[in-house]
Backbone and ligand atoms as CSV (ligand in chain L), in Angstrom:
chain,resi,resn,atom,element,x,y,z
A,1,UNK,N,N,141.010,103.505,-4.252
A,1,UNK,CA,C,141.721,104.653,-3.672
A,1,UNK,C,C,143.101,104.794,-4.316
A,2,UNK,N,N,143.457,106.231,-4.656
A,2,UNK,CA,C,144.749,106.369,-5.079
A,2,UNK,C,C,145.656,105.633,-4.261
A,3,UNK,N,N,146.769,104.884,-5.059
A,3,UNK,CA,C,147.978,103.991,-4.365
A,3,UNK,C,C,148.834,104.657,-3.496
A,4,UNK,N,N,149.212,105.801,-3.924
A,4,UNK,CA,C,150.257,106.888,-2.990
A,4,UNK,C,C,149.292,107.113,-1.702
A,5,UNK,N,N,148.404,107.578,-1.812
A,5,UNK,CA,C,147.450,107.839,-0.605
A,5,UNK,C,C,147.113,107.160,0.394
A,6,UNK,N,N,147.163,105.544,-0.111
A,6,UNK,CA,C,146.510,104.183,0.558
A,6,UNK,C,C,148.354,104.152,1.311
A,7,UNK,N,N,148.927,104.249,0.627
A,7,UNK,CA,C,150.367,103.961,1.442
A,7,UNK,C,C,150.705,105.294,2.214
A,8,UNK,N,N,150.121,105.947,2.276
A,8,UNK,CA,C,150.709,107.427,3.405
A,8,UNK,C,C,149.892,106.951,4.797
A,9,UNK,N,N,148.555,106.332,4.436
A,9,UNK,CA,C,147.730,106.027,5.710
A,9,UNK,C,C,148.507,105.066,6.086
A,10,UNK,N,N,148.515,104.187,5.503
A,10,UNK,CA,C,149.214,102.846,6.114
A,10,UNK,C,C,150.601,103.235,7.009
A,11,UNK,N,N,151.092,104.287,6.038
A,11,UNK,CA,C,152.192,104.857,7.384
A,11,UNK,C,C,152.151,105.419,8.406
A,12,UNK,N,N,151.169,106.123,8.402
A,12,UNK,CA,C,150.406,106.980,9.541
A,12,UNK,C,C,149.919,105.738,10.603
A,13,UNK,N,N,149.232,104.632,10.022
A,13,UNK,CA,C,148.440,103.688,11.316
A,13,UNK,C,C,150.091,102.912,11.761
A,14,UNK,N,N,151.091,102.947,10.763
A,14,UNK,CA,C,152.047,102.277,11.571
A,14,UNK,C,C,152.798,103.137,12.698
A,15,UNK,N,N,152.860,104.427,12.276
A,15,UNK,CA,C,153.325,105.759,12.940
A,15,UNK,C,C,152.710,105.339,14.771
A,16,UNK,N,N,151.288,105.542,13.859
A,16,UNK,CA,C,150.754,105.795,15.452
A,16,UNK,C,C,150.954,104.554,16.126
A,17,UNK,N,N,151.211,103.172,15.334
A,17,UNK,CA,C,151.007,101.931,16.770
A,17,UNK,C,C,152.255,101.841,17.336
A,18,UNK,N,N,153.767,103.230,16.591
A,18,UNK,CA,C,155.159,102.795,17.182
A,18,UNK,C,C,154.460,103.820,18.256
A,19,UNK,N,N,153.955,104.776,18.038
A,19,UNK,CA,C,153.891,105.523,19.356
A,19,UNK,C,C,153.340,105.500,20.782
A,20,UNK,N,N,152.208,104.422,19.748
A,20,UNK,CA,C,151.129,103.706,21.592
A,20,UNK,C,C,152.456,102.986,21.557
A,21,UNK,N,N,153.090,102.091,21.016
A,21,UNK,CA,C,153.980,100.793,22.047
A,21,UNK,C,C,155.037,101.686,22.648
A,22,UNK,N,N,155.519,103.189,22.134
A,22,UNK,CA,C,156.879,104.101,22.946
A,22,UNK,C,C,156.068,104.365,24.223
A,23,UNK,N,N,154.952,104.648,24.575
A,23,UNK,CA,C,153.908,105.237,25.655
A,23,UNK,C,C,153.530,103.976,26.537
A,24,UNK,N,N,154.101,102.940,26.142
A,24,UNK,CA,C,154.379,101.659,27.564
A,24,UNK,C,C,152.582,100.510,26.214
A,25,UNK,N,N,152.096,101.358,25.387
A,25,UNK,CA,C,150.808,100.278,24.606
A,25,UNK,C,C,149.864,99.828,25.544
A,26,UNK,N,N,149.724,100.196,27.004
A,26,UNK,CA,C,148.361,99.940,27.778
A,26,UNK,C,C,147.826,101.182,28.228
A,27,UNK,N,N,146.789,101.360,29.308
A,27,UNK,CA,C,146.104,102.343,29.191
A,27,UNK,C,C,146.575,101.958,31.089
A,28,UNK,N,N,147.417,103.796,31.433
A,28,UNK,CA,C,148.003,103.919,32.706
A,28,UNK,C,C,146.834,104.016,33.613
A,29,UNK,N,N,145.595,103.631,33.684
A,29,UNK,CA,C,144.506,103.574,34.357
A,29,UNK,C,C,144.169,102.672,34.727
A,30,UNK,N,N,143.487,101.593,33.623
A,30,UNK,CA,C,143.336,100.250,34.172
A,30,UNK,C,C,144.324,99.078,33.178
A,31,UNK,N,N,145.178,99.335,32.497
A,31,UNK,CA,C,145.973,98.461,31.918
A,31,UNK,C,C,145.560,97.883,30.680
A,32,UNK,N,N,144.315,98.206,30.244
A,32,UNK,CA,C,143.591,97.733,29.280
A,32,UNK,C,C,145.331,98.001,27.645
A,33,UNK,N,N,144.946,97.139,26.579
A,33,UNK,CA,C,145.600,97.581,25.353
A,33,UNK,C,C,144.645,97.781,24.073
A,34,UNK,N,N,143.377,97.873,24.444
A,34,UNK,CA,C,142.731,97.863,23.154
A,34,UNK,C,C,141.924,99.052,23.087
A,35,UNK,N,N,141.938,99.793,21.862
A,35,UNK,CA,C,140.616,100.839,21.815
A,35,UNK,C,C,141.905,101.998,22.723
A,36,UNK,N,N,142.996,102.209,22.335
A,36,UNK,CA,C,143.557,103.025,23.274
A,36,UNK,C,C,143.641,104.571,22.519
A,37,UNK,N,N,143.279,105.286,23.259
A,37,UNK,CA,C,143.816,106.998,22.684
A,37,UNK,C,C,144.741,107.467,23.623
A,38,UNK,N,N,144.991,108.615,22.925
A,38,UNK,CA,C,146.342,109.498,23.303
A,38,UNK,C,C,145.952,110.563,23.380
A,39,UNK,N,N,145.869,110.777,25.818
A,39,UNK,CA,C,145.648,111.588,26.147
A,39,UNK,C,C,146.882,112.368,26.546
A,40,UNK,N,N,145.978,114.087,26.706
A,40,UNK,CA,C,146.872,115.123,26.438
A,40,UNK,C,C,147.036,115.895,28.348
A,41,UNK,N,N,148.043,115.817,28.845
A,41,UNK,CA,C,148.435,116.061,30.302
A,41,UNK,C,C,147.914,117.372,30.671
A,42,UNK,N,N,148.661,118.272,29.794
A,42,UNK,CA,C,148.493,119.791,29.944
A,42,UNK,C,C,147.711,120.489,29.126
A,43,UNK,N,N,147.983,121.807,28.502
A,43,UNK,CA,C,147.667,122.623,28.042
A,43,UNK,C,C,148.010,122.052,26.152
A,44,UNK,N,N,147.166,121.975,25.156
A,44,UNK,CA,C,147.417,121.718,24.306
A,44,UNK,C,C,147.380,122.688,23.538
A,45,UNK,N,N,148.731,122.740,22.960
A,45,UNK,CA,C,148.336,123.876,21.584
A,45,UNK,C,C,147.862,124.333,19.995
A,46,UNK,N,N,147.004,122.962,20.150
A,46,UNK,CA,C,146.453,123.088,18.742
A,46,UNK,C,C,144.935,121.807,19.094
A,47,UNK,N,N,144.359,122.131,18.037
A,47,UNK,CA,C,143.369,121.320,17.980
A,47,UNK,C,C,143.071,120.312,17.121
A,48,UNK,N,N,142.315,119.314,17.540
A,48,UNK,CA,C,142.486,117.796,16.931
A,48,UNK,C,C,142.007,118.034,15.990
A,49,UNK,N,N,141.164,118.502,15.891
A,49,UNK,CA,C,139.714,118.627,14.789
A,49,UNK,C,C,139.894,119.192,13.814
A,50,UNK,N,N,141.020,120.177,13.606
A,50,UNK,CA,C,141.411,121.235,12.875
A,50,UNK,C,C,142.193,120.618,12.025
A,51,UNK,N,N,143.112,119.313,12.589
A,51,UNK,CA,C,144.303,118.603,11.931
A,51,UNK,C,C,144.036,117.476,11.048
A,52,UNK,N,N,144.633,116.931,10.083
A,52,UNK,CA,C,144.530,115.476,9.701
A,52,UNK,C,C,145.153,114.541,10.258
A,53,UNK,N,N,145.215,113.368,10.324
A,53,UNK,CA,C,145.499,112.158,11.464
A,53,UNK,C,C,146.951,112.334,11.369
A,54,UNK,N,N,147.477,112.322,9.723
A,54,UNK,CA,C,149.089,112.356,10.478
A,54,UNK,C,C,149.542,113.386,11.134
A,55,UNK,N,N,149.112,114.598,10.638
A,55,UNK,CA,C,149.746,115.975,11.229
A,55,UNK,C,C,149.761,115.606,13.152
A,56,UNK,N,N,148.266,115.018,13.298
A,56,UNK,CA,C,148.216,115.040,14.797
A,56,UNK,C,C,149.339,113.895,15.512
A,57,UNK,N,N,149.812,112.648,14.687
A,57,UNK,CA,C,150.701,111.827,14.776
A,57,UNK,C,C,151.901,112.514,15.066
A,58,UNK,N,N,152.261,113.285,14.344
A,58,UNK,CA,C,153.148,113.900,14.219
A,58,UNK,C,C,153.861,115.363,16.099
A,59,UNK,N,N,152.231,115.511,16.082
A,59,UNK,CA,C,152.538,116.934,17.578
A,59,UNK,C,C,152.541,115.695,18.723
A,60,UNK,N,N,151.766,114.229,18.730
A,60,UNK,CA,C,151.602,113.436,19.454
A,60,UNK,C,C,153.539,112.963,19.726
A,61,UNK,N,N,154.115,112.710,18.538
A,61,UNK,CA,C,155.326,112.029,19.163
A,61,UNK,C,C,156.300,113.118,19.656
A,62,UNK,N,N,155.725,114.724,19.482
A,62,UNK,CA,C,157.052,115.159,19.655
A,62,UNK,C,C,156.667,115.509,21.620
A,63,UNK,N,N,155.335,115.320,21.395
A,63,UNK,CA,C,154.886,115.463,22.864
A,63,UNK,C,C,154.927,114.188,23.739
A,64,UNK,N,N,155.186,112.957,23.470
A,64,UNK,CA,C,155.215,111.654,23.895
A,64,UNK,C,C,157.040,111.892,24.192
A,65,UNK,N,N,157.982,112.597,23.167
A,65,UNK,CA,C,159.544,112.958,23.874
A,65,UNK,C,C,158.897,114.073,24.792
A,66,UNK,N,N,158.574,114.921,25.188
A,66,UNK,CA,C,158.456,115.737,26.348
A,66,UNK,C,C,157.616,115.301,27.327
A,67,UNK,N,N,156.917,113.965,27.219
A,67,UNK,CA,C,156.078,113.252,28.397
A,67,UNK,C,C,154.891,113.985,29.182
A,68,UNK,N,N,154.589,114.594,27.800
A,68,UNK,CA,C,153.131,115.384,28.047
A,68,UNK,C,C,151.788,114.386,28.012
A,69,UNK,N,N,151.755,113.356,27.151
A,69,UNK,CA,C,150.732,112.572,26.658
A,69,UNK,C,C,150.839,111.137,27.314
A,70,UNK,N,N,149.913,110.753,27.580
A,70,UNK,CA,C,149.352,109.023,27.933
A,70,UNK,C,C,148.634,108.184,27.317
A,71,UNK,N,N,148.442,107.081,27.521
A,71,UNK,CA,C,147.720,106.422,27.214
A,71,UNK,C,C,146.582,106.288,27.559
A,72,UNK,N,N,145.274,105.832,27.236
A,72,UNK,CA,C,143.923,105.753,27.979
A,72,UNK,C,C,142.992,105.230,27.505
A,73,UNK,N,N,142.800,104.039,27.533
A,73,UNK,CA,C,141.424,103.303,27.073
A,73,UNK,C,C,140.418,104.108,26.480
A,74,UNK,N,N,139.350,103.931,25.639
A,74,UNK,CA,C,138.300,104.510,25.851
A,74,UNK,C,C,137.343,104.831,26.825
A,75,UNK,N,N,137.389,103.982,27.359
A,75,UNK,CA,C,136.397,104.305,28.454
A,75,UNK,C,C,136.789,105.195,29.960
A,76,UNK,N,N,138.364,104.940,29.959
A,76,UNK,CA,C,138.858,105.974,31.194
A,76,UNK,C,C,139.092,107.102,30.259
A,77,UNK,N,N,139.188,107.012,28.800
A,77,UNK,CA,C,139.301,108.118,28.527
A,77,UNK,C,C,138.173,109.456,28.849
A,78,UNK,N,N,137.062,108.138,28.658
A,78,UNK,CA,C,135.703,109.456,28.926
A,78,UNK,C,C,135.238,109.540,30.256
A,79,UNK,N,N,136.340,108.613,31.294
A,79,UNK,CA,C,135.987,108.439,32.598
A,79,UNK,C,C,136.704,109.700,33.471
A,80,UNK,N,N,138.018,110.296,32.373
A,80,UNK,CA,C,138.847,111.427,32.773
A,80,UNK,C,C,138.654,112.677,32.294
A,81,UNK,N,N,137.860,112.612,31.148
A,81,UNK,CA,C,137.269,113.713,30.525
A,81,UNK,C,C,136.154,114.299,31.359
A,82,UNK,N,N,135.273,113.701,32.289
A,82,UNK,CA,C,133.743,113.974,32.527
A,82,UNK,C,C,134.837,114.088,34.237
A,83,UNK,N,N,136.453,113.945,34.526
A,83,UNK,CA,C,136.669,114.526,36.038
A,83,UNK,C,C,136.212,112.994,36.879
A,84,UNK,N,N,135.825,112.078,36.599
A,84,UNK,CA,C,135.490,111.068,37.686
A,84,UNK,C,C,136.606,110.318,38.073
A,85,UNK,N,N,137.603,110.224,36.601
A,85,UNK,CA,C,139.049,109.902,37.093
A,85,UNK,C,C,140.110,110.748,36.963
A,86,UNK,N,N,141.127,110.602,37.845
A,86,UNK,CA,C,142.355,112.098,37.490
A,86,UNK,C,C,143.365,111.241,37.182
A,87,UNK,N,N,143.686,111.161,36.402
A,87,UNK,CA,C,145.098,110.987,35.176
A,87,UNK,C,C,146.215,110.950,36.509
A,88,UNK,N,N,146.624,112.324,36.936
A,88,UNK,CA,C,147.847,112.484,37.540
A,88,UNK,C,C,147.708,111.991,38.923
A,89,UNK,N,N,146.889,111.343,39.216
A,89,UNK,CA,C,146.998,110.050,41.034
A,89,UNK,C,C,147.765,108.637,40.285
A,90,UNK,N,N,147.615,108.608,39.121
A,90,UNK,CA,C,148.440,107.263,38.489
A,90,UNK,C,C,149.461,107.518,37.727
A,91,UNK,N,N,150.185,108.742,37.530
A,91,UNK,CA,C,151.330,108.518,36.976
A,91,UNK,C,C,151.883,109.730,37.611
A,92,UNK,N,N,153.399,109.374,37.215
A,92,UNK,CA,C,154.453,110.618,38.667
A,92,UNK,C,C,154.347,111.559,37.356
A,93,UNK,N,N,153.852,112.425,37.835
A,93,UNK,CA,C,153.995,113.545,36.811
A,93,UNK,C,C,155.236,114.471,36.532
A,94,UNK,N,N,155.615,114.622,35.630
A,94,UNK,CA,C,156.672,115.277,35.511
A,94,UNK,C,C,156.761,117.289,35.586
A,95,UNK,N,N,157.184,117.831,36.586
A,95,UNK,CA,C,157.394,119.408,36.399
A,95,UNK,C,C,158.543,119.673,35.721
L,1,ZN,ZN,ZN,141.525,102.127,30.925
């Protein structure tokens, strides 16, 4: 793999692990730290799928300063996605 390229990712995976450890690095559900994603509170204005990993690194920290985003295991992640768990009974939500 091109050298410049291999070092932009490597900044990007360091990017994202300062941002899980700014977001407390466990999952505000069951406390878990591994396998964690970065869930979205409100209304999001762009889409994941559309983006490349840093770009999304990038809307993630400016939304982690406005305390839109959490932390969430995988598995509460898909435990909050499918409605069986609600995000906002475990953290004081901010208006
Ligand atoms: Zn969890």
């Amino acid at each position: 793999m091109d050298e410049i390229f291999r070092r932009f990712i490597e900044k990007t995976k360091v990017r994202r692990a300062a941002l899980v450890a700014s977001l407390g690095g466990q999952c505000v559900m069951c406390g878990a730290v591994e396998k964690l994603d970065i869930h979205h509170l409100g209304v999001r204005l762009w889409k994941a799928a559309e983006l490349a990993r840093w770009q999304r690194v990038r809307w993630y920290e400016q939304e982690a300063r406005d305390g839109e985003v959490v932390l969430l295991c995988r598995p509460c992640h898909i435990d909050v996605g499918r409605g069986v768990l609600r995000v906002e009974e475990r953290i004081e939500v901010r208006v």
